[in-house]
C-alpha positions as CSV (number, residue, x, y, z in Angstrom):
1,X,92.4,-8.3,68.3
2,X,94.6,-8.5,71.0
3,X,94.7,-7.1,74.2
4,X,97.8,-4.5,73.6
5,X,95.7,-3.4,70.2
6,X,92.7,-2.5,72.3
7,X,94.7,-0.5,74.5
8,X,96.0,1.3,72.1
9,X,93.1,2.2,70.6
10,X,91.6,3.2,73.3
11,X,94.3,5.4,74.4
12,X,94.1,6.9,70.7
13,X,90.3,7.5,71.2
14,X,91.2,9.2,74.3
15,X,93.8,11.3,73.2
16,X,91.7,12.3,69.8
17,X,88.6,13.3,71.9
18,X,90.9,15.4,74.4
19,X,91.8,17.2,71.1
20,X,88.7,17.4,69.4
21,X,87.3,19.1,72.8
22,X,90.2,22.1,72.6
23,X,89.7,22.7,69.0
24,X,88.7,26.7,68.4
25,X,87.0,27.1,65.4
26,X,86.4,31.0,63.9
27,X,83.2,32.3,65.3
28,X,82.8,35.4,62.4
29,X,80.0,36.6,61.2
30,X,78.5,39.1,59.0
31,X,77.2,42.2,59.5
32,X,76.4,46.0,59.2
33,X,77.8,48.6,61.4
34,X,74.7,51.0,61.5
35,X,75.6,53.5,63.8
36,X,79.0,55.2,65.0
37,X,78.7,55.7,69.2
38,X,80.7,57.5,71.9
39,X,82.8,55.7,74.2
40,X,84.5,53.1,71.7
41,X,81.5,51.4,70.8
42,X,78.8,50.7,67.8
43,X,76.0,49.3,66.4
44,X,75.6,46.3,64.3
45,X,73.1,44.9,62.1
46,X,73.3,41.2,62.8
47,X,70.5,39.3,61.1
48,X,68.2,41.3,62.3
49,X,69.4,41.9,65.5
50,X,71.3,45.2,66.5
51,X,74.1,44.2,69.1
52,X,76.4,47.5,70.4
53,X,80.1,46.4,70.9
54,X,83.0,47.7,71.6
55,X,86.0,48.9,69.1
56,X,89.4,50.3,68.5
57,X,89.6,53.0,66.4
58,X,92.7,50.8,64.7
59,X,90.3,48.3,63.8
60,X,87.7,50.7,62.4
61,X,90.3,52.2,59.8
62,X,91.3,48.7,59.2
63,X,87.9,48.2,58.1
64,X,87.1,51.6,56.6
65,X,84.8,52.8,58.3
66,X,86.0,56.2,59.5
């Protein structure tokens, strides 16, 4: 291989893992909203973990739940 194809591979290795390192990638998961709060938030049922978070009350119809 010569030099000017080395380079360019390298430059493509670089470029690929410079990409590969701003990827996003959909961090969803499932679970059950257990408990309706005040103040824009609930409870969730997260594999056995109960997490509150926040919400819009958009979202909730979105998802049917009031």
């Amino acid at each position: 291989m010569t030099d000017i194809h080395q380079q360019l591979l390298e430059t493509i290795n670089i470029m690929t893992e410079q990409k590969i390192n701003n990827l996003k990638f959909d961090k969803t998961v499932k679970g059950t909203v257990t408990e309706i709060l005040e103040n824009n938030h609930y409870k969730v049922d997260i594999s056995g973990i109960t997490y509150t978070l926040k919400y819009t009350r958009e979202k909730l119809r979105e998802y049917s739940l009031v």
